[in-house]
C-alpha positions as CSV (number, residue, x, y, z in Angstrom):
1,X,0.0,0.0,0.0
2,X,1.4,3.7,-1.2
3,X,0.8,6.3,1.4
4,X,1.1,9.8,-0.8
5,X,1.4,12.4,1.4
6,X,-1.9,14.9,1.7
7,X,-1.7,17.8,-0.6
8,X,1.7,16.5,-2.7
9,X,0.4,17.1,-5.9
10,X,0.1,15.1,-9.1
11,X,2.9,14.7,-11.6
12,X,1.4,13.6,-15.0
13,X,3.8,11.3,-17.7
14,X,2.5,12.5,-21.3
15,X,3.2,9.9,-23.4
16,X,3.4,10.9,-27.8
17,X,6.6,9.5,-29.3
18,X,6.2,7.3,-32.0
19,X,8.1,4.2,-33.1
20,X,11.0,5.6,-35.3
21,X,10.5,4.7,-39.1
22,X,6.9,3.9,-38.6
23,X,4.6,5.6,-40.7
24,X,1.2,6.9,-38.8
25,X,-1.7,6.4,-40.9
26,X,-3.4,9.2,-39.6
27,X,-0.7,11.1,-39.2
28,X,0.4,11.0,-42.7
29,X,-3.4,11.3,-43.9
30,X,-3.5,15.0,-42.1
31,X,0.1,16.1,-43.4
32,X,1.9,15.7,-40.6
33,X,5.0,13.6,-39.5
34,X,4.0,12.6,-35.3
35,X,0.7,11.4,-34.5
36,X,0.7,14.1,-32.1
37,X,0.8,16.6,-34.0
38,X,-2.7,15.3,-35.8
39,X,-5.2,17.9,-36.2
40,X,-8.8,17.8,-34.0
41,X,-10.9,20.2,-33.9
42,X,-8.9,22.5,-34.6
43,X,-5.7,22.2,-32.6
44,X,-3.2,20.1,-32.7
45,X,-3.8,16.4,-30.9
46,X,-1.3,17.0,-28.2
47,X,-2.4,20.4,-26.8
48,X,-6.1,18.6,-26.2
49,X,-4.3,16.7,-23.0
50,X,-2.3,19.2,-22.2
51,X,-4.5,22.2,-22.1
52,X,-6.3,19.4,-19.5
53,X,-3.6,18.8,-17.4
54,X,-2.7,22.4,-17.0
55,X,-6.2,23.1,-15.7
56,X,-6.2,20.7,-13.3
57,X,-5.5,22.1,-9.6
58,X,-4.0,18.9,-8.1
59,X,-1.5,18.6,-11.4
60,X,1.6,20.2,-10.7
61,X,4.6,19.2,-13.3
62,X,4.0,17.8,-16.2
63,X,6.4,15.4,-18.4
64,X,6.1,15.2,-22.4
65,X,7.8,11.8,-23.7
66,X,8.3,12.5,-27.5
67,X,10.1,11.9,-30.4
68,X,13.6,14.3,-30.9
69,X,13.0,17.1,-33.0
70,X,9.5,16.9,-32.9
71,X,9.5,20.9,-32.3
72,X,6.4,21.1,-30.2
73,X,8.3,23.5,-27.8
74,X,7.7,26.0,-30.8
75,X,3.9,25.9,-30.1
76,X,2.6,29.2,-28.2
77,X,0.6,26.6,-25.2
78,X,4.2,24.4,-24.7
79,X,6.0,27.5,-24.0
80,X,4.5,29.3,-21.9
81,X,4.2,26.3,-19.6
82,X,7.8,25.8,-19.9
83,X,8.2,29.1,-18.7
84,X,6.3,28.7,-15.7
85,X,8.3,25.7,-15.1
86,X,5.2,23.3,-14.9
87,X,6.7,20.8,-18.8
88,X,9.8,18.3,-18.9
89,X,10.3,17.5,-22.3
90,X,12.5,13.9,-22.8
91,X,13.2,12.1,-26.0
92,X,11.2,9.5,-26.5
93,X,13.2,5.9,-26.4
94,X,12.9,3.2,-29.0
95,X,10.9,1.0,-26.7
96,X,7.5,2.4,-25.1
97,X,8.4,1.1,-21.5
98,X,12.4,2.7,-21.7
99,X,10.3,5.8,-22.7
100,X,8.4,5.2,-19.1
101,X,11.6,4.8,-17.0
102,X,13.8,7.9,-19.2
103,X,11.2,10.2,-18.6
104,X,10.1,9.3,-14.8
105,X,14.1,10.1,-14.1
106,X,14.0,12.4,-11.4
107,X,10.4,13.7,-11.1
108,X,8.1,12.9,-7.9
109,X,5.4,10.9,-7.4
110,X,2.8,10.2,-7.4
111,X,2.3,9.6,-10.9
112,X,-0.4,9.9,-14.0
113,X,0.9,8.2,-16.6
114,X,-1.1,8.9,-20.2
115,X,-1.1,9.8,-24.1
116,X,-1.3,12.4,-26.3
117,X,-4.9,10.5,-28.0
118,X,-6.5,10.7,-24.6
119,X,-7.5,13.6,-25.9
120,X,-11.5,13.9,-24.1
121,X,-9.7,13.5,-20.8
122,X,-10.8,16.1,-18.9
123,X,-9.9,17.7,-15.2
124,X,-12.6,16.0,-13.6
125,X,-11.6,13.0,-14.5
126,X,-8.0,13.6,-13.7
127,X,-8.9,14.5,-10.5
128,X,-11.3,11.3,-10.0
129,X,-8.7,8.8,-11.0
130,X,-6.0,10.7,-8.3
131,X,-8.6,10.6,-5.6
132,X,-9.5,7.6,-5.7
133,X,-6.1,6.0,-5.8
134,X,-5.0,7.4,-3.2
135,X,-8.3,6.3,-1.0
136,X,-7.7,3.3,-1.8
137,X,-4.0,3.5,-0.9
138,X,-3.3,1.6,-4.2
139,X,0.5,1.2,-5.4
140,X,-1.1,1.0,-9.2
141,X,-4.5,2.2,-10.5
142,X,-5.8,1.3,-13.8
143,X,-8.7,3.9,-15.2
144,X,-11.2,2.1,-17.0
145,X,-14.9,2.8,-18.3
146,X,-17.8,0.9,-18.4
147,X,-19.4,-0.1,-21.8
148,X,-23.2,1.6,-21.2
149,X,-20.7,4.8,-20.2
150,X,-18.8,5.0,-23.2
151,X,-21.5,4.4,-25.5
152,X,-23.4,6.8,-23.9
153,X,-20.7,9.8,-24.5
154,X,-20.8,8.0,-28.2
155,X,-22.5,5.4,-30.2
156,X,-19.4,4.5,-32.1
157,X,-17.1,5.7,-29.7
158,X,-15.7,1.9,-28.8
159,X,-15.9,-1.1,-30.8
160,X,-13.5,-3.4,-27.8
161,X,-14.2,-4.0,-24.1
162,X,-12.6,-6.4,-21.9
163,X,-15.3,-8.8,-20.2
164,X,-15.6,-9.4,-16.6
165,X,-17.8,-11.2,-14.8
166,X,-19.4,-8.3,-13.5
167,X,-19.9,-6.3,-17.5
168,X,-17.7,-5.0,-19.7
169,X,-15.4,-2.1,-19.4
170,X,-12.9,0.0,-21.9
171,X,-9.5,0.6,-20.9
172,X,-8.7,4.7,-20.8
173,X,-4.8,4.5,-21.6
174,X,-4.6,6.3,-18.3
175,X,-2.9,4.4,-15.1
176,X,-1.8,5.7,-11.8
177,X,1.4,4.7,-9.9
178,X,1.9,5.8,-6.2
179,X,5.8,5.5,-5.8
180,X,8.9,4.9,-8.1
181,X,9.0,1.2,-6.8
182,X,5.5,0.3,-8.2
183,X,6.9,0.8,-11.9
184,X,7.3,-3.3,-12.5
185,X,4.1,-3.4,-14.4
186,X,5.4,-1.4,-17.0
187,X,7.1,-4.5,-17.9
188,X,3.4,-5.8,-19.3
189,X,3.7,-3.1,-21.8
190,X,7.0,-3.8,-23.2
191,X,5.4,-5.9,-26.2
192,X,3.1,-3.0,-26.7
193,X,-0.2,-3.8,-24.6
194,X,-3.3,-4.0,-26.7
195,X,-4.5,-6.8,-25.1
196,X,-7.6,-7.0,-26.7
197,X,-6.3,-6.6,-29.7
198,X,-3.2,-8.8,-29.2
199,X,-4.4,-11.2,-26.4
200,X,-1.3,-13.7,-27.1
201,X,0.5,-10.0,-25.7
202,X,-0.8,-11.6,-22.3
203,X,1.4,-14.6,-22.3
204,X,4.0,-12.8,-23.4
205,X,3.6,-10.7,-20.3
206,X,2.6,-12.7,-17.7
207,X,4.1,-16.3,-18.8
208,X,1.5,-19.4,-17.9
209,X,-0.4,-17.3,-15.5
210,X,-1.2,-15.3,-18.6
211,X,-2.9,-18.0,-20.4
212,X,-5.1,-19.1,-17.4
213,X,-6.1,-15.0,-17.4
214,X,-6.5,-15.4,-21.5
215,X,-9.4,-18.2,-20.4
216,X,-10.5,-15.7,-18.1
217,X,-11.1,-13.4,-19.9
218,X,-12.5,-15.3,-23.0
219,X,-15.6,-16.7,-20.5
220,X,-15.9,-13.4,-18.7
221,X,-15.3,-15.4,-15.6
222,X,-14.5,-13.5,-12.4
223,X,-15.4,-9.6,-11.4
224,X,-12.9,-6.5,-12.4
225,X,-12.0,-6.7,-8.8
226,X,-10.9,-10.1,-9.1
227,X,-8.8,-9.7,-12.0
228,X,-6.9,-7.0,-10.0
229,X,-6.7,-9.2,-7.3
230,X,-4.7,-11.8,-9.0
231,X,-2.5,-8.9,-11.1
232,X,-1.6,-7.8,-7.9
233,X,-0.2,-11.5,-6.3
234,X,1.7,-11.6,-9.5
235,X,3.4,-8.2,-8.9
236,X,3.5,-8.2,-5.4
237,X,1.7,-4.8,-5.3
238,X,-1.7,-3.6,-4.9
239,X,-3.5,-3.0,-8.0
240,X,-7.2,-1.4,-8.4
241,X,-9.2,-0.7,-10.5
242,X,-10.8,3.0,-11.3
243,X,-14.0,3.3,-12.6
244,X,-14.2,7.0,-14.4
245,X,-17.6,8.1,-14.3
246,X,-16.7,10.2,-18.1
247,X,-17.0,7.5,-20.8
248,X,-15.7,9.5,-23.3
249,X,-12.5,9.3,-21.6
250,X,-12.0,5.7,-23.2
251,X,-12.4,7.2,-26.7
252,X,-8.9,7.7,-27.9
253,X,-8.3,8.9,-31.4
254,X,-6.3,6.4,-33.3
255,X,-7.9,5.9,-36.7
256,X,-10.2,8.6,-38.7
257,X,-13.0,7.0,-37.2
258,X,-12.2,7.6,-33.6
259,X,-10.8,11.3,-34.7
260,X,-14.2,11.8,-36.3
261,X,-15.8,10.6,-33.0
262,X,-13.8,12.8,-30.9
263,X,-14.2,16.0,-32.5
264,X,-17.8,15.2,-32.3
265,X,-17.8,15.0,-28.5
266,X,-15.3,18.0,-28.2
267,X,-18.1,19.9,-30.4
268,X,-20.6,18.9,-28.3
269,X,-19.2,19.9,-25.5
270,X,-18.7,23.4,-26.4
271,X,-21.7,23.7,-27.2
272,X,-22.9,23.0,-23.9
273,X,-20.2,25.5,-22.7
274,X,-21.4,28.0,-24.6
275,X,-24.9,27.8,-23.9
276,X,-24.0,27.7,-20.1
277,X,-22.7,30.8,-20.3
278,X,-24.8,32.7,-22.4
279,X,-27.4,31.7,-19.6
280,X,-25.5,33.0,-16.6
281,X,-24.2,36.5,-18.8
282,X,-27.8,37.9,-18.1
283,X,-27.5,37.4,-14.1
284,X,-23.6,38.8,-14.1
285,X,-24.8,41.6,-15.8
């Protein structure tokens, strides 16, 4: 169990390097050379998380983990918060979990560790998945959504949900780790995570006990709870699950479809900002 200290705030890991010599579909559909630096609604990919993270009270620094030369410290919303000493940039290294450790190098924890597509994450959420890890005094927390929640913020928003005995639920590529010491997870994600994309990725991972969690999963057998459970007698650390109340924050834009999605919801949104406001101007006047 990770005892944070009350009112130490939140650093937050940024993940948006890319493999080196890999061509982004998406990326190369909009023009441009990172993922990251992918267009929606209106504003480049990366600066959707961040502006998030920057609004969040409880964040305090933030780390970006990207490619060399990607030039983002050029953009107007990078530099200023480099000036006000809140952003890290670090290289990105060839392998997603080296990318983890490099960039964790000297920063304090507790940590949120997310990516650059996350990009409906919003401070509420932020602040949800912090709370209640450290509640629950976890060592690792692993945001997830259920299915009704995510469909609800979108029809198409998810097409892949891990099963549980207790429903389904959509992992939010965002996952909360309480003390430097708690980073042996990581080591699932060496192969590239996935899961239910690449369930053999599992095996890989977790050896034999893998394939007993690959029948598991397959007959939905045992709760979320459970599953966590067992991850955490594997790692010797306690693991939990966080349930985001935001459904949208499992929508992460990785295909034209998703993007499409996303800048739907981000409209959406606005608009509900907007009107918000115009009804209060009246009264504040």
């Amino acid at each position: 169990m990770t005892e944070v200290p009350a009112g130490r705030p939140l650093t937050v890991l940024l993940l948006a390097g890319q493999r080196e010599g890999r061509v982004d579909p998406l990326a190369e559909a909009t023009g441009v050379t990172l993922k990251a630096m992918v267009p929606v609604a209106g504003c480049p990919m990366l600066l959707h998380a961040l502006t998030t993270l920057a609004k969040t009270p409880t964040v305090g620094r933030i780390v970006v983990s990207i490619n060399a030369g990607s030039g983002i410290e050029s953009l107007p919303e990078v530099a200023a918060l480099i000036r006000d000493g809140r952003l890290d940039i670090r290289d990105a290294r060839p392998n997603l979990v080296d990318s983890v450790f490099f960039a964790l190098e000297g920063q304090e924890f507790p940590v949120l560790i997310t990516t650059a597509d996350n990009v409906l994450l919003t401070p509420a959420t932020v602040r949800e998945i912090d709370g209640a890890a450290r509640a629950r005094g976890a060592d690792v927390a692993v945001a997830l959504a259920r299915r009704e929640d995510v469909l609800a913020a979108h029809p198409d928003g998810q097409r892949r949900f891990y099963r549980f005995g207790c429903g389904y639920y959509s992992n939010c590529n965002s996952y909360w780790i309480g003390a430097r010491s708690a980073l042996a997870p990581a080591e699932l994600f060496r192969t590239g995570g996935q899961f239910v994309k690449h369930p053999s990725r599992v095996i890989g991972a977790l050896g034999v006990a893998g394939l007993f969690e690959l029948v598991r999963f397959r007959f939905g057998l045992g709760t979320l709870e459970q599953g966590c459970a067992r991850l955490s007698k594997r790692f010797g650390l306690d693991i939990r699950p966080v349930v985001v109340s935001d459904g949208a924050t499992a929508i992460d834009v990785d295909a034209e479809r998703s993007l499409k999605v996303a800048e739907e919801v981000i409209a959406r949104r606005r608009a509900a900002t907007d009107e918000t406001a115009s009804r209060r101007a009246p009264a504040a006047a």
